[in-house]
MILO-495535 format. One record per atom (N, C-alpha, C, O, CB): residue in three letters; atom name; x negated, y negated, z negated. Coordinates in nm, 4 decimals, padded with zeros to 6 digits. Atoms other than C-alpha are relative to their C-alpha. Glycine has a CB too. Example, Ala and Ser with C-alpha at 12.3 -4.5 7.8 and 13.67 -1.06 7.14 Angstrom:
<nodes>
<node residuo="ALA" atomo="N" xx="-00.0890" yy="00.1190" zz="00.0000"/>
<node residuo="ALA" atomo="CA" xx="-01.2300" yy="00.4500" zz="-00.7800"/>
<node residuo="ALA" atomo="C" xx="-00.0900" yy="-00.1200" zz="00.0000"/>
<node residuo="ALA" atomo="O" xx="-00.1936" yy="-00.1181" zz="-00.0665"/>
<node residuo="ALA" atomo="CB" xx="00.0992" yy="-00.0027" zz="-00.1246"/>
<node residuo="SER" atomo="N" xx="00.0820" yy="00.1190" zz="00.0060"/>
<node residuo="SER" atomo="CA" xx="-01.3670" yy="00.1060" zz="-00.7140"/>
<node residuo="SER" atomo="C" xx="00.0770" yy="-00.1090" zz="-00.0730"/>
<node residuo="SER" atomo="O" xx="00.0261" yy="-00.2198" zz="-00.0899"/>
<node residuo="SER" atomo="CB" xx="-00.0414" yy="-00.0462" zz="00.1415"/>
</nodes>
This chain:
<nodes>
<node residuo="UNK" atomo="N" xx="00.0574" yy="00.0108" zz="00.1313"/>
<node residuo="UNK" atomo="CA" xx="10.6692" yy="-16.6527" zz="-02.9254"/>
<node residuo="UNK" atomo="C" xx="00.1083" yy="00.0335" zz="-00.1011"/>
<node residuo="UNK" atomo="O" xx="00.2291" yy="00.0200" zz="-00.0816"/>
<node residuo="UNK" atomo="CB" xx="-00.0593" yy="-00.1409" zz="-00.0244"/>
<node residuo="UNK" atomo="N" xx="-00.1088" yy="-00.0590" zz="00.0974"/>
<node residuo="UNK" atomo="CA" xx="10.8197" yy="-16.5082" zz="-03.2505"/>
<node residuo="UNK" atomo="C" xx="-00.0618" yy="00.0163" zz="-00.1195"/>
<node residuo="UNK" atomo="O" xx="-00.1790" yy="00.0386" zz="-00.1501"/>
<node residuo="UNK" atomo="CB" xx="00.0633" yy="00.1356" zz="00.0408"/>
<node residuo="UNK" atomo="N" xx="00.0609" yy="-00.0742" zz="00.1677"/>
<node residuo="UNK" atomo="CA" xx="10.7949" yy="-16.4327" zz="-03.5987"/>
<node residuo="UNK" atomo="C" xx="-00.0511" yy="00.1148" zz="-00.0671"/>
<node residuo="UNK" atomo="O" xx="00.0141" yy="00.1136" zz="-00.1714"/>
<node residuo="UNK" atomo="CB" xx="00.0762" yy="00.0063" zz="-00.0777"/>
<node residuo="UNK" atomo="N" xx="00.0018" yy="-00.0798" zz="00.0305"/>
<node residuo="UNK" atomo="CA" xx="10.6703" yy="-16.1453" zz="-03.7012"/>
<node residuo="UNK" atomo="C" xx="-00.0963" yy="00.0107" zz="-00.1451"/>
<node residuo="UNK" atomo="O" xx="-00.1934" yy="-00.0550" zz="-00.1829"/>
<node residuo="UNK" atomo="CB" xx="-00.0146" yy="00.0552" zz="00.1059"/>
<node residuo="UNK" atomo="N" xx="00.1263" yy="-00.0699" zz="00.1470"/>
<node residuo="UNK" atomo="CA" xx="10.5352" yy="-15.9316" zz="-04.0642"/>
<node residuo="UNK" atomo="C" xx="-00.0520" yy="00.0707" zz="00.0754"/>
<node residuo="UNK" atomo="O" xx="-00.1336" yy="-00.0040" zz="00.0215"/>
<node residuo="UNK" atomo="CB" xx="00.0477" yy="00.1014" zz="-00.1552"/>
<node residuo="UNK" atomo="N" xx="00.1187" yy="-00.0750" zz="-00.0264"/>
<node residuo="UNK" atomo="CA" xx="10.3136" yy="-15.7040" zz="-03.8769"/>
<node residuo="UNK" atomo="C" xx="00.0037" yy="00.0199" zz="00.1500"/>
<node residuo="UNK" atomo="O" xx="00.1040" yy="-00.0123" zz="00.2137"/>
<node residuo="UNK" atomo="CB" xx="-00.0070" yy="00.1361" zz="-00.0814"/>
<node residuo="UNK" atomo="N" xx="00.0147" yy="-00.0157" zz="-00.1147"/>
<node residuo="UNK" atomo="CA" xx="10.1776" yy="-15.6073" zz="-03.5445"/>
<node residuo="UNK" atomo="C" xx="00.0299" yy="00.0976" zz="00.0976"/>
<node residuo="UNK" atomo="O" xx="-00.0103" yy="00.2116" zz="00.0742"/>
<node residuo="UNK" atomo="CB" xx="-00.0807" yy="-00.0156" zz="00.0012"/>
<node residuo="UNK" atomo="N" xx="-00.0195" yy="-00.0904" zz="-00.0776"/>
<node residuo="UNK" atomo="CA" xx="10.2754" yy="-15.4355" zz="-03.2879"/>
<node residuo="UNK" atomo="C" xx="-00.1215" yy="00.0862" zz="00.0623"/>
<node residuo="UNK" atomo="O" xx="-00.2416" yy="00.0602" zz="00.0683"/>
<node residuo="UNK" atomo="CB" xx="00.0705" yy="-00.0573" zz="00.0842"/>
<node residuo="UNK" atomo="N" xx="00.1208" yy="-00.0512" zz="-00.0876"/>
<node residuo="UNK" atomo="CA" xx="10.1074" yy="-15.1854" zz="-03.0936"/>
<node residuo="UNK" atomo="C" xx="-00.0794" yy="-00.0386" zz="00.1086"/>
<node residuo="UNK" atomo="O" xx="-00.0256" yy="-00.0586" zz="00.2175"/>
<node residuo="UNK" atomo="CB" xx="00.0265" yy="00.0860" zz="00.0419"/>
<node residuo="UNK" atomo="N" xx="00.1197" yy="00.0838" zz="-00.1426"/>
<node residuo="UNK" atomo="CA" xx="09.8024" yy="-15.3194" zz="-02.8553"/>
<node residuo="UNK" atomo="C" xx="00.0157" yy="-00.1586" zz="-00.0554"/>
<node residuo="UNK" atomo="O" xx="-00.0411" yy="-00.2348" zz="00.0228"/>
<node residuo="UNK" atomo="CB" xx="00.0825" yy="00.0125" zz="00.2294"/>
<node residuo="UNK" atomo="N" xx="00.0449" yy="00.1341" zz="00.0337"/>
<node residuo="UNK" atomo="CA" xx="09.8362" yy="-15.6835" zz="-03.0605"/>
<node residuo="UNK" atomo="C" xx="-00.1164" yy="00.0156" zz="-00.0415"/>
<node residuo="UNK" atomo="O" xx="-00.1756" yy="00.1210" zz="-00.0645"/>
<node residuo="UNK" atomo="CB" xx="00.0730" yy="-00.0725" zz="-00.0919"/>
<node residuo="UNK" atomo="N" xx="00.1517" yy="-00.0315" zz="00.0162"/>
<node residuo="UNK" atomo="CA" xx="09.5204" yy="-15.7810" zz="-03.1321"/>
<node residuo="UNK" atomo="C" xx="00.0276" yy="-00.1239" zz="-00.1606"/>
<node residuo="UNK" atomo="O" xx="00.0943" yy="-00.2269" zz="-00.1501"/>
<node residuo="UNK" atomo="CB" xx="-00.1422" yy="-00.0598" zz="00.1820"/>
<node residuo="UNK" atomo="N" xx="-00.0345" yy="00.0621" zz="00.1072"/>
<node residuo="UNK" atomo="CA" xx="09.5240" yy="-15.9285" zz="-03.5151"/>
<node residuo="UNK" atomo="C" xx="-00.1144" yy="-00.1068" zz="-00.0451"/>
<node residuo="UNK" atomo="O" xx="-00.2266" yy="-00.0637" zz="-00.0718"/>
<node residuo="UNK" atomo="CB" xx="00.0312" yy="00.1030" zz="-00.0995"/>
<node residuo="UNK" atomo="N" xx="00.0892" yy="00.0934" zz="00.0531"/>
<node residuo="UNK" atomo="CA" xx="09.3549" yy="-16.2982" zz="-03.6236"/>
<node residuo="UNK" atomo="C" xx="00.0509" yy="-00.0097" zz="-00.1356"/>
<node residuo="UNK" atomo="O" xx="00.1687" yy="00.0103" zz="-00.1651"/>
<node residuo="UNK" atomo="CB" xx="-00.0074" yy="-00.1341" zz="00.0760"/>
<node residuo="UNK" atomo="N" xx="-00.1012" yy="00.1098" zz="00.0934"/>
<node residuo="UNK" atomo="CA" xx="09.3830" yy="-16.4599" zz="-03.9628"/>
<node residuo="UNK" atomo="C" xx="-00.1158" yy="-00.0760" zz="-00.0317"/>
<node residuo="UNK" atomo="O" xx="-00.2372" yy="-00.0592" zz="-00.0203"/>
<node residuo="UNK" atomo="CB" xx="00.0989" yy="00.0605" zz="-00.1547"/>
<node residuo="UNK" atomo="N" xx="00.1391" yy="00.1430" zz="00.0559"/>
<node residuo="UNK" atomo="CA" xx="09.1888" yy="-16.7506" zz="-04.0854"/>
<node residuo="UNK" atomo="C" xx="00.1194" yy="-00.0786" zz="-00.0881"/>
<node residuo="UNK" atomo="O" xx="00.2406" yy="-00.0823" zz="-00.0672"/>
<node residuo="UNK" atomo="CB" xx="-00.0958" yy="-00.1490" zz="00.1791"/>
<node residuo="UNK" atomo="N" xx="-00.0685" yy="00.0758" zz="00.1295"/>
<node residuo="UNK" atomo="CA" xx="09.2994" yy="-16.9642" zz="-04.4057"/>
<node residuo="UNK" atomo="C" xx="00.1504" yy="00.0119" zz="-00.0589"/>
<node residuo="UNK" atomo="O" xx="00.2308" yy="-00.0625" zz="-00.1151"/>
<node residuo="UNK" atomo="CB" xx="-00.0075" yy="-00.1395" zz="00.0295"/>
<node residuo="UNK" atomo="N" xx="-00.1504" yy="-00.0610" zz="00.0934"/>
<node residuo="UNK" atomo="CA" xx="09.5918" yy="-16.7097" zz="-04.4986"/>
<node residuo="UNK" atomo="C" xx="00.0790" yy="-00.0176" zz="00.0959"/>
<node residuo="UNK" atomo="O" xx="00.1966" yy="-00.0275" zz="00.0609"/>
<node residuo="UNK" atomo="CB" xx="00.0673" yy="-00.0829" zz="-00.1484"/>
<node residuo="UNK" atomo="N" xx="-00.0996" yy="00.0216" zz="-00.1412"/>
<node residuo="UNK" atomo="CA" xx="09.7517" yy="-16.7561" zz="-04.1589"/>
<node residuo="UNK" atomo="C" xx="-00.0292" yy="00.1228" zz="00.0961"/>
<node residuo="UNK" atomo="O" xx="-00.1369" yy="00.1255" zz="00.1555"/>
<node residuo="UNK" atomo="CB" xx="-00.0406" yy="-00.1584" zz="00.0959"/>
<node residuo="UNK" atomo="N" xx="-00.0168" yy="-00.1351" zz="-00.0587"/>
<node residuo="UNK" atomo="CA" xx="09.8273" yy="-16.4017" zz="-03.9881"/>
<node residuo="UNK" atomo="C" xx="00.0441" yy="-00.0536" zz="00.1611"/>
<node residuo="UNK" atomo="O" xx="00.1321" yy="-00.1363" zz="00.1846"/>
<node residuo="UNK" atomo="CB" xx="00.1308" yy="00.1050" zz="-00.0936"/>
<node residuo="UNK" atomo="N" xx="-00.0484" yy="00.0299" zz="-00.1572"/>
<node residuo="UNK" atomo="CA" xx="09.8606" yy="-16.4367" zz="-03.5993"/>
<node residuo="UNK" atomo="C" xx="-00.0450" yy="00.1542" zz="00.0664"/>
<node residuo="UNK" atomo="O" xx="-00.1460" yy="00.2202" zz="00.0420"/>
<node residuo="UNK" atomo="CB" xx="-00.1009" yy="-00.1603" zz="00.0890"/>
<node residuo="UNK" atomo="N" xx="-00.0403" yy="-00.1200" zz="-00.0572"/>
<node residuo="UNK" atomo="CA" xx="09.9454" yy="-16.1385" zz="-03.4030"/>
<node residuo="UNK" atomo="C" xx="00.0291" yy="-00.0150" zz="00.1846"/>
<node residuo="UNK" atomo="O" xx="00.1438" yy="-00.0363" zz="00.2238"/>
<node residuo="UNK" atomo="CB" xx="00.1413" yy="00.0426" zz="-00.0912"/>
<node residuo="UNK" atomo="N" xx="-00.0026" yy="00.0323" zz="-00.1088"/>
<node residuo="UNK" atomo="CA" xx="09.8880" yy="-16.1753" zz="-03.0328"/>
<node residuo="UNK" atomo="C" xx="00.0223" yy="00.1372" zz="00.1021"/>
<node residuo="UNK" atomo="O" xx="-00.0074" yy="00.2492" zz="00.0605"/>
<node residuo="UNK" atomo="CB" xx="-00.1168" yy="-00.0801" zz="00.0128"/>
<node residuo="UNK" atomo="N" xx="-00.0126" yy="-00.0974" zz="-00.1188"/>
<node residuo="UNK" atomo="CA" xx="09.9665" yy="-15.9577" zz="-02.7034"/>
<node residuo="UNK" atomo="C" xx="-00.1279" yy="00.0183" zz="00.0559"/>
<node residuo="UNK" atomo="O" xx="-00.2078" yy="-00.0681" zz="00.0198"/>
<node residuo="UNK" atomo="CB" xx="00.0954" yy="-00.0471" zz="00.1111"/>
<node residuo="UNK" atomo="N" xx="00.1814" yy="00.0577" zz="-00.0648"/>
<node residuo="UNK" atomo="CA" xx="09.6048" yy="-15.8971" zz="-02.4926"/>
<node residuo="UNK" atomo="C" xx="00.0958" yy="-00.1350" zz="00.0915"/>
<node residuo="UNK" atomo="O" xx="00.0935" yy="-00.2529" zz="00.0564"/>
<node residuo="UNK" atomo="CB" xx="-00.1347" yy="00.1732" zz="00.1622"/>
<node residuo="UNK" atomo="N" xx="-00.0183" yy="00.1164" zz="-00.0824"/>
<node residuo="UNK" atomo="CA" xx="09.7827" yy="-16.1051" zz="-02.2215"/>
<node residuo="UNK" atomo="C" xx="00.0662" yy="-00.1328" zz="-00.0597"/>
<node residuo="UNK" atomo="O" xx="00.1576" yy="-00.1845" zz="00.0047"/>
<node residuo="UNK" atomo="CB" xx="00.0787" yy="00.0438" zz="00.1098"/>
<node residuo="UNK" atomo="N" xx="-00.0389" yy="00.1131" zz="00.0758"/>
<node residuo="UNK" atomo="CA" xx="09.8514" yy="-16.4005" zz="-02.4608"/>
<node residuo="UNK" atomo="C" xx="-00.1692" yy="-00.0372" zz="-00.0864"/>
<node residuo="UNK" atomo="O" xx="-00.2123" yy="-00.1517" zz="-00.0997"/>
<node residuo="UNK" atomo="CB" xx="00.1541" yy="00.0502" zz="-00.1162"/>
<node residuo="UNK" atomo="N" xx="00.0983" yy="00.0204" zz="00.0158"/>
<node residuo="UNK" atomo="CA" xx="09.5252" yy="-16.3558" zz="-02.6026"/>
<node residuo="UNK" atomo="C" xx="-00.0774" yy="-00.0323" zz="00.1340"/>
<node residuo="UNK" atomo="O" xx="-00.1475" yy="-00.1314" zz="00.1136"/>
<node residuo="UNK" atomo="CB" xx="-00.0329" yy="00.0899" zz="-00.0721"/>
<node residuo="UNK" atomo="N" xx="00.0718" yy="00.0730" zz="-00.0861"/>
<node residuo="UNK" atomo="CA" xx="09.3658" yy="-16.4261" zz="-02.2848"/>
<node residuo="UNK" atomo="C" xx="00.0302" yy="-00.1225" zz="00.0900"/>
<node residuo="UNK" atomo="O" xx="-00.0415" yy="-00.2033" zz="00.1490"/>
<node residuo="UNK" atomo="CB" xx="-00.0340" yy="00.0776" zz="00.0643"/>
<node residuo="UNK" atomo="N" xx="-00.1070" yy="00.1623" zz="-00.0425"/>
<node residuo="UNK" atomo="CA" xx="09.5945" yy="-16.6990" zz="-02.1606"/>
<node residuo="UNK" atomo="C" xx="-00.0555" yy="-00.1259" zz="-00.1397"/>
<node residuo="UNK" atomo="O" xx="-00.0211" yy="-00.2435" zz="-00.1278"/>
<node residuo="UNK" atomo="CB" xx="00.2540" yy="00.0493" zz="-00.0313"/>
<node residuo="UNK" atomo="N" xx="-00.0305" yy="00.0823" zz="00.0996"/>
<node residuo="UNK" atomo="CA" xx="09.4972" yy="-16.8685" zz="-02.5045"/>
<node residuo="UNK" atomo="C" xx="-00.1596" yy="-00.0221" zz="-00.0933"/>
<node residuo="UNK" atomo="O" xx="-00.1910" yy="-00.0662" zz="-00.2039"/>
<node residuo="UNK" atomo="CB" xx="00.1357" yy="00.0744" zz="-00.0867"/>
<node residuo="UNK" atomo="N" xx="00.1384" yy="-00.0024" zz="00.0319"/>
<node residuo="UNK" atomo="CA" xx="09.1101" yy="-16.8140" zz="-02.4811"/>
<node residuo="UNK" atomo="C" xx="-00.0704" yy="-00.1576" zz="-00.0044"/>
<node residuo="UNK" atomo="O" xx="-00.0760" yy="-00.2295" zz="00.0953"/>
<node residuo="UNK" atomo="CB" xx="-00.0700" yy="00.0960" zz="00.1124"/>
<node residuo="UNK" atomo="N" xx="00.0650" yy="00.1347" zz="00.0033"/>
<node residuo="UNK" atomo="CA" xx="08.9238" yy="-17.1440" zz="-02.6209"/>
<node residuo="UNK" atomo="C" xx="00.1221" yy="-00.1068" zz="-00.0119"/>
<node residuo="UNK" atomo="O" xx="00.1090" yy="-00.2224" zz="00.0285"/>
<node residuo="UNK" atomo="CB" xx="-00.0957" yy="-00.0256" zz="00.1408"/>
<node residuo="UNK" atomo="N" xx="-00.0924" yy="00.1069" zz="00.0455"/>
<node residuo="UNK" atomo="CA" xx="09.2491" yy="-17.3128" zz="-02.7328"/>
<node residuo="UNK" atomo="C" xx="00.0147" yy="-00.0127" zz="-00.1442"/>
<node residuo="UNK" atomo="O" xx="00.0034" yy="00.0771" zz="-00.2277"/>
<node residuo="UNK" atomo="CB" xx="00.1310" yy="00.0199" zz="00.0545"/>
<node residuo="UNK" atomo="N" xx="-00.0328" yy="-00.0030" zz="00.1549"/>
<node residuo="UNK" atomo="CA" xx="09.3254" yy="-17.4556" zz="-03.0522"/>
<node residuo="UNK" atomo="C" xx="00.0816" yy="00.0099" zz="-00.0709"/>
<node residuo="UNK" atomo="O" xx="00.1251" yy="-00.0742" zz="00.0078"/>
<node residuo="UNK" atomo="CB" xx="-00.0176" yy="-00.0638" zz="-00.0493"/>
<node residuo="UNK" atomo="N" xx="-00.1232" yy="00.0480" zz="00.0197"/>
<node residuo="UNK" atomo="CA" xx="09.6324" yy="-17.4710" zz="-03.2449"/>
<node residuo="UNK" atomo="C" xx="-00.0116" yy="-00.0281" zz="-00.1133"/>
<node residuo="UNK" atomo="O" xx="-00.1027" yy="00.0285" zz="-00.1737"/>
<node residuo="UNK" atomo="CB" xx="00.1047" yy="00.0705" zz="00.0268"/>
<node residuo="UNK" atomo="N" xx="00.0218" yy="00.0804" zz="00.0419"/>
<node residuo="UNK" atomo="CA" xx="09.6856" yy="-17.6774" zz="-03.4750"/>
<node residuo="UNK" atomo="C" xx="00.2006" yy="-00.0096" zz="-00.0964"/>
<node residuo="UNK" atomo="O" xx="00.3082" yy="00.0308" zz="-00.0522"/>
<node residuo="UNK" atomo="CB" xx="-00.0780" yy="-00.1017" zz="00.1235"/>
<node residuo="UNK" atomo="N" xx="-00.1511" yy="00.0435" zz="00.0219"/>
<node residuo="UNK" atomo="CA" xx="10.0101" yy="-17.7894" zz="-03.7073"/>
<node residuo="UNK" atomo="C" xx="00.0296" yy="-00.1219" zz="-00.0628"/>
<node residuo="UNK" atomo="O" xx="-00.0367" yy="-00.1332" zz="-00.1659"/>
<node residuo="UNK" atomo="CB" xx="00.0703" yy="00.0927" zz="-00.0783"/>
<node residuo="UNK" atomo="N" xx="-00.0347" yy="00.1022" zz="-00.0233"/>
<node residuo="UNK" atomo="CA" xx="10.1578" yy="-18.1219" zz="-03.7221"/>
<node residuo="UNK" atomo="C" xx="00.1240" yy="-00.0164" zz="-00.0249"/>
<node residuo="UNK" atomo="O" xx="00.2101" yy="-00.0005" zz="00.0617"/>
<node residuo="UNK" atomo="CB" xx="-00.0304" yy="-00.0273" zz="00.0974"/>
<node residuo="UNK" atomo="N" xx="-00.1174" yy="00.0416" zz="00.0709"/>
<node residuo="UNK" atomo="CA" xx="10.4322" yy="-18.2237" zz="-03.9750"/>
<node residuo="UNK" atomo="C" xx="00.0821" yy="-00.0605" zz="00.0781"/>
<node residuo="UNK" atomo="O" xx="00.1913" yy="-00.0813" zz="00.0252"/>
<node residuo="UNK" atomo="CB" xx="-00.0216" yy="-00.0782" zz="-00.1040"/>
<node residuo="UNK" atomo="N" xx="-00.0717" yy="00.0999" zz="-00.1671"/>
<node residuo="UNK" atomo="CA" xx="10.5814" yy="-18.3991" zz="-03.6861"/>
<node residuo="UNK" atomo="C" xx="00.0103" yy="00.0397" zz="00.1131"/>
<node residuo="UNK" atomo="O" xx="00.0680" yy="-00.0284" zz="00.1979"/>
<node residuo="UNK" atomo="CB" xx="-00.0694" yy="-00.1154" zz="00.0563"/>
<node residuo="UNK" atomo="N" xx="-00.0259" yy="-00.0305" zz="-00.1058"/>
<node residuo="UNK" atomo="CA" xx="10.5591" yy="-18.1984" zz="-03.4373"/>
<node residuo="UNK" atomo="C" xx="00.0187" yy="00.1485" zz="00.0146"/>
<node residuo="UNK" atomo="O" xx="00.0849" yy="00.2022" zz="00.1034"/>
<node residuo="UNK" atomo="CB" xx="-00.0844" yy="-00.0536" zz="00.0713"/>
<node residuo="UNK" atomo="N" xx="-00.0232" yy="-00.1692" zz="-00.0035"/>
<node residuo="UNK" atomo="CA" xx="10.5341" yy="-17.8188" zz="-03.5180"/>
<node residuo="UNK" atomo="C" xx="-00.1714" yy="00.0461" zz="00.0384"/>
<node residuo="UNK" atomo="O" xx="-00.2584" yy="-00.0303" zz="-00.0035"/>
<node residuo="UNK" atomo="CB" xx="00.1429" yy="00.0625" zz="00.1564"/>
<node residuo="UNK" atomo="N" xx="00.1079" yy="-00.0230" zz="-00.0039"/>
<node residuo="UNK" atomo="CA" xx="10.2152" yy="-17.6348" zz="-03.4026"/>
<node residuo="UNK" atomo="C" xx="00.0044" yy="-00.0684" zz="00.1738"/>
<node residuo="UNK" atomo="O" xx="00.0952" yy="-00.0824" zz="00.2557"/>
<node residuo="UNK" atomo="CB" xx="-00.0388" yy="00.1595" zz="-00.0495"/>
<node residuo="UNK" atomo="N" xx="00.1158" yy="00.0832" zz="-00.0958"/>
<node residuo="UNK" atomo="CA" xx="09.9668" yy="-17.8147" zz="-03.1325"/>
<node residuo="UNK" atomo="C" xx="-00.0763" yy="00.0607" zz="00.0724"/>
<node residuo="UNK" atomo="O" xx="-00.1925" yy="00.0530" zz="00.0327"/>
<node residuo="UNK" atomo="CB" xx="-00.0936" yy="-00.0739" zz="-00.0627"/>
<node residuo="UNK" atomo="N" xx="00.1282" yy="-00.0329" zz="-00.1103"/>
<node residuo="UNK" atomo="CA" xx="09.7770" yy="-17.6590" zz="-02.8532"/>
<node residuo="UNK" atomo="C" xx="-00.0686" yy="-00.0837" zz="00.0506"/>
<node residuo="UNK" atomo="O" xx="-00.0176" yy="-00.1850" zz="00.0984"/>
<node residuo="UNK" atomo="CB" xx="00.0278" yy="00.0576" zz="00.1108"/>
<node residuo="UNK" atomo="N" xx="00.0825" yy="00.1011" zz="-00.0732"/>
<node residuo="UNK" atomo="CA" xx="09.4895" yy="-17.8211" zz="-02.7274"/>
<node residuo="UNK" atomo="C" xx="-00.0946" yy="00.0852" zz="00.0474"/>
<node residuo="UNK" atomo="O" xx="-00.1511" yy="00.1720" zz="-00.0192"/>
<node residuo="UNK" atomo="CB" xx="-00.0599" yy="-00.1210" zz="-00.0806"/>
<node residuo="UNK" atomo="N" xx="00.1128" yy="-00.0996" zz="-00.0462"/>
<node residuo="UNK" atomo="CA" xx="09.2595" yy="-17.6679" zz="-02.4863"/>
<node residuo="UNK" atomo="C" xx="00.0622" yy="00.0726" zz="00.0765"/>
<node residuo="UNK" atomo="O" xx="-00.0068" yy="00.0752" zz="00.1785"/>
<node residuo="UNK" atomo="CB" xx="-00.0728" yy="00.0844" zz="-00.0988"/>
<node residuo="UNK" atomo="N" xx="-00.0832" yy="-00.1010" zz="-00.1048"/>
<node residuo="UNK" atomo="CA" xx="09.4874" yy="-17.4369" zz="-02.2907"/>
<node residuo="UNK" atomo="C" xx="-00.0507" yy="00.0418" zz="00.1604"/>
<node residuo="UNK" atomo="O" xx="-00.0387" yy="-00.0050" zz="00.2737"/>
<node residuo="UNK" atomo="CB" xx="00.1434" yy="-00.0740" zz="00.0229"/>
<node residuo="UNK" atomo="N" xx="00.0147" yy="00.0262" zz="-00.2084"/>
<node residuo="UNK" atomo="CA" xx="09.3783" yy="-17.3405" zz="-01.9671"/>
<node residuo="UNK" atomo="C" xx="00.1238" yy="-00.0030" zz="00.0898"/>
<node residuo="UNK" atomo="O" xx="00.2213" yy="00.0254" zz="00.0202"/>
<node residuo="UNK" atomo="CB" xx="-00.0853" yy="00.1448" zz="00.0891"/>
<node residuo="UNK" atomo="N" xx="-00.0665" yy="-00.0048" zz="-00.0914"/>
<node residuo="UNK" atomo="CA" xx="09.5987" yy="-17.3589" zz="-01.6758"/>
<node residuo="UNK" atomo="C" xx="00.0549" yy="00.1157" zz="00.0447"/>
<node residuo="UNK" atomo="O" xx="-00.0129" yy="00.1889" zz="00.1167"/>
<node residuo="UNK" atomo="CB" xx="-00.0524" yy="-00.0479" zz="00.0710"/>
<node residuo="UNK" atomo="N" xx="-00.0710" yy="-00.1903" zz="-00.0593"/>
<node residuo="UNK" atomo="CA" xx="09.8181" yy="-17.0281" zz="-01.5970"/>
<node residuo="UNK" atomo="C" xx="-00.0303" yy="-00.0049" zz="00.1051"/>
<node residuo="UNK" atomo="O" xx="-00.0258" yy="-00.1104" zz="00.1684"/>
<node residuo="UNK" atomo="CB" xx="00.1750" yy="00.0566" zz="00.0086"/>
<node residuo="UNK" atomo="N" xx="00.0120" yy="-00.0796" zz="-00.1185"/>
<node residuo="UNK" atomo="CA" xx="09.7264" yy="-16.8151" zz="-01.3113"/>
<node residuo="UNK" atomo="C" xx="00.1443" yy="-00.0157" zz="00.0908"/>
<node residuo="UNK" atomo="O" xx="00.1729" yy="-00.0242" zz="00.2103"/>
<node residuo="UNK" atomo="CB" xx="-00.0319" yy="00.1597" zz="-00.0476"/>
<node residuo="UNK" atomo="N" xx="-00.1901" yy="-00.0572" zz="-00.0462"/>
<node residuo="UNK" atomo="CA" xx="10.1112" yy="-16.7725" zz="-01.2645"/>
<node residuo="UNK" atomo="C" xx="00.0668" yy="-00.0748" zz="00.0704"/>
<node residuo="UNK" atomo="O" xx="00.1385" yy="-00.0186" zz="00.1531"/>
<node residuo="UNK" atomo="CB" xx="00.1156" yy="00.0130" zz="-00.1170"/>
<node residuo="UNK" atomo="N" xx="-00.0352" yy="00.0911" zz="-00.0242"/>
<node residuo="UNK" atomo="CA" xx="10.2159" yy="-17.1162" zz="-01.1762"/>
<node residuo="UNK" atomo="C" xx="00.1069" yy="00.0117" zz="-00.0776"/>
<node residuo="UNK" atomo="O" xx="00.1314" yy="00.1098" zz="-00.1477"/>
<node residuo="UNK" atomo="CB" xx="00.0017" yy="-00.0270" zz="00.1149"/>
<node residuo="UNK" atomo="N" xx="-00.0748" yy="00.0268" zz="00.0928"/>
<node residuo="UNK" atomo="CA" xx="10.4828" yy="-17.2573" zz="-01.3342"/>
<node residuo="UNK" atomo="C" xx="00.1324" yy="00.0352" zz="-00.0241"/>
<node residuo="UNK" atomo="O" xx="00.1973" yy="00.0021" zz="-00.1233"/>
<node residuo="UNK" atomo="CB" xx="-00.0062" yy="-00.0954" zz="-00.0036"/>
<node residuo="UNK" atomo="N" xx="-00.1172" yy="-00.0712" zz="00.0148"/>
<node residuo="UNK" atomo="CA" xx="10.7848" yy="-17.0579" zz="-01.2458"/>
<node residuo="UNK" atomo="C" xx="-00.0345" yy="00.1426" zz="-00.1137"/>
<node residuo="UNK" atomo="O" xx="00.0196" yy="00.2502" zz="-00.0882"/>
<node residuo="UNK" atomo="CB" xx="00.0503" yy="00.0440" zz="00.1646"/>
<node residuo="UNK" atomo="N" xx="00.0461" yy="-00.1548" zz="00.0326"/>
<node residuo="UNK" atomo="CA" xx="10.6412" yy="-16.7694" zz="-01.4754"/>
<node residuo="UNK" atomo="C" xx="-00.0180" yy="-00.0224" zz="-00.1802"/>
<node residuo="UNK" atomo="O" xx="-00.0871" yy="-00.1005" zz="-00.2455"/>
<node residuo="UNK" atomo="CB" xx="-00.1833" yy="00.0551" zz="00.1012"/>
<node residuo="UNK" atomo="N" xx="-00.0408" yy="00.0396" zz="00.1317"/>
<node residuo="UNK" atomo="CA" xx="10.7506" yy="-16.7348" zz="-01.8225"/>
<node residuo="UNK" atomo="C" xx="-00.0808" yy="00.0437" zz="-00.0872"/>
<node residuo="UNK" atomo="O" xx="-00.0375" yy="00.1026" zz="-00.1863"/>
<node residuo="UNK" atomo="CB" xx="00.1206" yy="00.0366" zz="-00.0360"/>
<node residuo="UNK" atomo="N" xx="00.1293" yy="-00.0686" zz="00.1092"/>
<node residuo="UNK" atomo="CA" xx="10.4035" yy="-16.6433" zz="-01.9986"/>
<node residuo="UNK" atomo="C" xx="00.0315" yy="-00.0148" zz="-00.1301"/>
<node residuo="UNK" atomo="O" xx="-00.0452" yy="00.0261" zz="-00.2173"/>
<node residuo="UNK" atomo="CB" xx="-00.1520" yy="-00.0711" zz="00.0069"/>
</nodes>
C-alpha cells in the first residue's frame, strides 16, 4: 500500500466523499465486500476481508 496523486496503468479508480482510492485488479479482488473505514486511533480499518488464496507466507 502507498500514496499516490494518480493512477497507474490497469488501477481501477473509486472515490466516494472526496476520498480517491486507486487499486491494482488483484487488490481489488482480494478486497471484494470489505470495508474500510478510519479510526483516529488506529489508522484505516478493514472489516470484511476475505481470507487470501495465498496463505500467509505471501505478501498480497
Amino acid at each position: 500500500m502507498d500514496i499516490a496523486k494518480a493512477a497507474q496503468a490497469g488501477d481501477l479508480t473509486m472515490e466516494k466523499d472526496g476520498l480517491r482510492l486507486f487499486l491494482e485488479e488483484r487488490a481489488n479482488q482480494m478486497l471484494m465486500n470489505t470495508t474500510i473505514d478510519f479510526n483516529e486511533a488506529q489508522g484505516f480499518v478493514l472489516s470484511g476481508m476475505q481470507p487470501s488464496s495465498c496463505g500467509s507466507s505471501c505478501s498480497c
